[in-house]
C-alpha positions, 0 to 999 in steps of 0.5 A: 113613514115610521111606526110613530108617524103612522100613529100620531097621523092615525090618532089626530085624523080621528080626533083622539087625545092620547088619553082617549087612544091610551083607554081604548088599547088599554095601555097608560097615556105614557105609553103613547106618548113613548110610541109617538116619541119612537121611545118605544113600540108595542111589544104585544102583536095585539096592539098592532092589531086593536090598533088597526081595528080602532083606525080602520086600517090593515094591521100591516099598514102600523108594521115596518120589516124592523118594527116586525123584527123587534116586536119577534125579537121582544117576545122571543128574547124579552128586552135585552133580546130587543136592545140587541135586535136595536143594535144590529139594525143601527149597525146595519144601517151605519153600513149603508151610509153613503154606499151604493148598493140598491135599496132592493140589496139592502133590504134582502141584505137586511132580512137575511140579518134579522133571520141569522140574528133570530136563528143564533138567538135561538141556538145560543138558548138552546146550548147555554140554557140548563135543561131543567128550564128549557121549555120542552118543545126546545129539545 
């Protein structure tokens, strides 16, 4: 069950509108419409974990590996950082289409990805970053 559903789920077993979830978070109602839609997912750790507060429920419970990696990939790298992160995992998953390695090898396939994807990430901005901007824990 993804991200969206868990909400939505969440949201309706208590009775909330999404106005009411929307002022309890602090976010706008359209910003909960867009998680329920899977348009879009909290970028703020926060979230996830007020989230889990108001449902009464395990800040793990809202977190998928990818919904994990994106929200890394969006506060490291901002939201081309997070288009990119989108992209490798629907390019990933285009490579297990119809294959036959087990869903265990896939997801370790997976993991070492996003970790080789963070790691380059991180290289890159180091190299190609001018100094007078790097942020100084970076040399």
């Amino acid at each position: 069950m993804q991200f969206r559903e868990r909400l939505r789920e969440e949201r309706e077993r208590l009775s909330l509108t999404q106005t009411e979830l929307a002022e309890q978070l602090g976010v706008s109602r359209n910003t909960i419409v867009n998680y329920e839609r899977g348009a879009s997912h909290p970028r703020e750790r926060r979230i996830y974990s007020k989230l889990a507060e108001i449902f009464g429920v395990d800040v793990n419970y809202f977190l998928t590996d990818d919904e994990v990696f994106l929200t890394e990939a969006e506060a490291r790298y901002g939201r081309k950082g997070t288009l990119e992160a989108e992209e490798l995992l629907e390019q990933a998953a285009a490579l297990f289409a119809g294959g036959t390695l087990s869903e265990t090898d896939q997801i370790a396939f997976l993991h070492d990805m996003q970790r080789l994807f963070l790691d380059s990430k991180d290289k890159a901005r180091k190299k190609f970053t001018p100094k007078k901007y790097r942020d100084t824990s970076d040399d």
